[in-house]
Structure formats: structure tokens, C-alpha cells
C-alpha angles and dihedrals in degrees: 000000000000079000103065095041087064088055090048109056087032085062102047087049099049087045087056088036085056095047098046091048093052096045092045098047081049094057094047090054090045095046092043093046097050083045092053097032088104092052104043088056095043097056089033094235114200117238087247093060088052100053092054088043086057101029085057101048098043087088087056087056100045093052095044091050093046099104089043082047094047096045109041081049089053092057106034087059106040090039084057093052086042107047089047081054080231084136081044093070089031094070081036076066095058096254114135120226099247082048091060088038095056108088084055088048086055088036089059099051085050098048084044100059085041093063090043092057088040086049094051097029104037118021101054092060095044087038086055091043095044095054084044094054090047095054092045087055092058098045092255089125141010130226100256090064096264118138150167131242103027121196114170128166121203136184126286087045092298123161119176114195120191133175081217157004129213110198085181090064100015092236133125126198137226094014149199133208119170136166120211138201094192114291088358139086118226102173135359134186123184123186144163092251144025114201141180118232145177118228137159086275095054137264114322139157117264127193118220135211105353147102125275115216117200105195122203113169104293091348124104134185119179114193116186114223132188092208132000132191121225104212100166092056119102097175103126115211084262102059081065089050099063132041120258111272121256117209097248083066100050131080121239100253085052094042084049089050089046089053106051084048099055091038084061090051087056092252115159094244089178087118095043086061105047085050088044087056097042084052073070106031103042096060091051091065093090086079105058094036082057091048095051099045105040095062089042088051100036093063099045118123117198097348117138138226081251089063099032082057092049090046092046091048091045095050089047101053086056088050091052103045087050094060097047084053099055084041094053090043086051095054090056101047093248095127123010122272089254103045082040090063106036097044095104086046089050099042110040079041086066097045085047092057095045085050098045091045090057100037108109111242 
């Protein structure tokens, strides 16, 4: 019997869960494409251009909507048990409400480490392509990987700067090359082209008809060149052909990586690791947010889908905005990374156990 009430009420909640997640994710497409519209006609996108715009930021969507998910789904399926009084005999039977509650606790965890592995998997890689396609759709960058206005940094205090890059030829055009301690430039070379050659030393990048500037305080020697070879520079063609990598579209093993490599460039990281913990944080909000809501909704009496909508919005403003705010106060060193991302979780955790402390059972 108490195993097909879990069924039961796990049904009913995935059914609502179901419902909340495909008509959020259809408002986000409608409000982004009549956002983009003007854009999509003046740079004559093709149709193919827009499906992947929209096929790869669809995961964005579905992670960043996950509290609201999770909580609109809450409340539609415990206000209709509830509402039906159908928890109302269930507690007649003898069954506490956390016990009726129970296969949706374990549900949650389980949703919760799903959305971890679909927010480090999943999203990088559609978040990259989608940024891609977007650029591609604005003339920023064309499909082959070439692209305008290039600013790379390498180890060793390394930038490299070019007008272009042709993917085709793997070759860019008026650049940069400089090499940093810090604040200050040790050495710069600027020529007309960067390209990539084979020798007996193995392929390398060599820059071609420019001046060399080796920079010592308030001395200067500048040395012209017809080619030059960049030894110290580990950049692969490929790193010119794609953007650099934001941390939203990195994984957390890569952000981690990226960390530790600008930390030992003397980079301030603080950022980096307020947005590595939320990769963690952000997608274990489902269960406070469950534990918040099911208790609210559980004990509910008359009250509509209509009301349990304007609660779950309302709730969910608060919990964005608290977010936003650990994750400001992170950035500026106001609170640490880790206590900056995690402040909604903590928080609303706290409200959850008070509720679910006082909730009658």
C-alpha cells in the first residue's frame, strides 16, 4: 500500500515537474527571440544558424530555471493533493506528512546531483557553441574558426593581439606579441603576420616583417626583423580559432585548471572562485527550494494553481535576488568565494528547517 502511494505522489510531482520545466524553457525562447528578431533579419541569419542558437542555449535555460522548476512543480502537485484532501486522509491513515513526503526528499537529492552532472557535462560545451553560433550570426566570426579582433594571454606573462585570424592559412595579421612581469613589459614585437610553420625544431609561430623592442626600465632597443620565431609561446592554431573560454563555458575541473594558472600569473582569481563554487552550489538548490516549498504547499487548504504560481514566483524573486547578492559580495571580496556562493542555499536551508520544524505533521 505505502508502495504505491509513493508512486503515487512521485508521479503526480514529476507530471507538474514536467509541466513547469517545458513552459519555462518556452517562455525563455519566445522572450529571447522577440529580443533577437531584429538581429536575426539584419544580418540575414539562416534558419540553421537559429536552431543551433536556440538548441545550444536551451541548457543554459534549463539550469538557470531549476529553483523556479523545482519550485512551481512543488506546488502545483502537493496543492492538488491537497486541495483534493487526498493528504488529508492520508495523515486519517495514520501517514505523517514527512512520511508522505519521503520518496520526493530522496527525488530531490537525486534531481539535485542530476543537474550537477547536466551543469558540468552538458551546459560548457552548448554555452561555447552557442556563443560561437552567436557570433557567427553577427559576423564576429566566421564558421571555419577565423576571426577579428584577437586578445590571447599565455603563460610566462605572454599576450598576443591580432587584427585577424585566418583559420584557412593559419595566419593572423598586424600583430602583438608582448611578454609581462606583472604591470610591467619586458619585451614586445609587432609585425604585419603571425604564422604558423614547420622546422627542424618543430612547428612554431613566426612573425613576419616587423620591429622587436627589448624593454629594460627607461631603455629601449628596437631591433627590425623579417621573420621571427615565437618560441615561448604555447598557443596552438586552434586556440586563435575559438574564443577564450568564459567560465560559464568551462567545466569545473577546467575552471579549476584556469584558476591555478592565472593565480600563478598573479591574476586576482577572487571572481573565478565565487563562479567555480556556484557550478556546485547553484545546481543544489533544488533541494532547499524542495524543502521550502513541499511543507508550504502540503499544508495548503483551498488555495489554486493561480495562488500557488504567485507564491512560487514570489519566493523565487527573493531567492534570486539573493543569489545575485552573495555572488556580488563574493566578487568584492566582501564575503569569501565559497560563503558568496553558497549564501541562497544557506540561507533559504535555514528558513526550510525552521519551517519544516513547525509544519504539523
Amino acid at each position: 500500500m505505502m508502495h504505491l502511494l509513493d508512486r503515487y505522489v512521485l508521479r503526480r510531482h514529476l507530471y507538474s515537474l514536467a509541466l513547469s520545466g517545458i513552459a519555462l524553457w518556452s517562455i525563455a525562447i519566445v522572450v529571447d527571440l522577440i529580443e533577437n528578431i531584429d538581429t536575426f533579419i539584419d544580418h540575414e541569419a539562416e534558419l540553421s544558424q537559429i536552431v543551433r542558437y536556440y538548441v545550444y542555449r536551451s541548457p543554459y535555460w534549463i539550469v538557470l530555471t531549476l529553483p523556479i522548476t523545482t519550485l512551481l512543480g512543488t506546488l502545483f502537485s502537493l496543492t492538488g493533493l491537497a486541495r483534493r484532501s487526498e493528504i488529508t486522509a492520508a495523515k486519517a491513515a495514520g501517514i505523517s506528512l514527512h512520511r508522505l513526503l519521503a520518496p520526493l526528499y530522496l527525488f530531490a537529492l537525486l534531481f539535485a546531483g542530476a543537474a550537477y552532472l547536466f551543469t558540468d557535462v552538458i551546459v560548457p560545451p552548448a554555452t561555447f557553441r552557442y556563443n560561437s553560433t552567436r557570433d557567427e550570426i553577427r559576423s564576429y566570426r566566421r564558421a571555419d574558426g577565423s576571426r577579428r579582433q584577437v586578445l590571447l594571454q599565455d603563460v610566462k606573462g605572454q599576450f598576443i593581439f591580432a587584427r585577424s585570424y585566418d583559420h584557412t592559412r593559419r595566419r593572423a595579421h598586424d600583430v602583438t606579441w608582448e611578454r609581462t612581469d606583472g604591470q610591467q613589459t619586458l619585451e614586445r614585437a609587432v609585425g604585419r603576420q603571425l604564422q604558423w610553420r614547420s622546422s627542424a625544431a618543430g612547428e612554431r609561430w613566426w612573425l613576419v616583417d616587423g620591429h622587436y623592442h627589448s624593454l629594460d626600465g627607461d631603455h629601449a632597443v628596437t631591433t627590425p626583423f623579417d621573420s621571427l620565431v615565437l618560441s615561448q609561446l604555447t598557443l596552438l592554431p586552434a586556440d586563435l580559432a575559438r574564443q577564450q573560454r568564459q567560465p560559464e563555458e568551462m567545466n569545473y575541473a577546467q575552471l579549476e585548471k584556469y584558476i591555478e594558472r592565472a593565480r600563478s600569473n598573479g591574476e586576482d582569481v577572487t571572481r573565478h572562485l565565487v563562479d567555480l563554487n556556484l557550478k556546485v552550489s547553484f545546481p543544489f538548490t533544488c533541494v532547499v527550494i524542495f524543502c521550502l516549498g513541499a511543507p508550504l504547499a502540503a499544508n495548503a487548504r483551498r488555495s489554486g494553481r493561480a495562488n500557488a504560481f504567485g507564491l512560487g514566483v514570489l519566493i523565487c524573486f527573493v531567492f534570486y535576488s539573493c543569489v545575485k547578492a552573495g555572488e556580488a559580495l563574493g566578487w568584492n571580496g566582501v564575503l569569501g568565494p565559497w560563503l558568496g556562493a553558497w549564501l541562497a542555499n544557506v540561507v533559504f536551508g535555514l528558513l526550510s528547517i525552521i519551517y519544516l520544524r513547525r509544519t504539523h505533521t
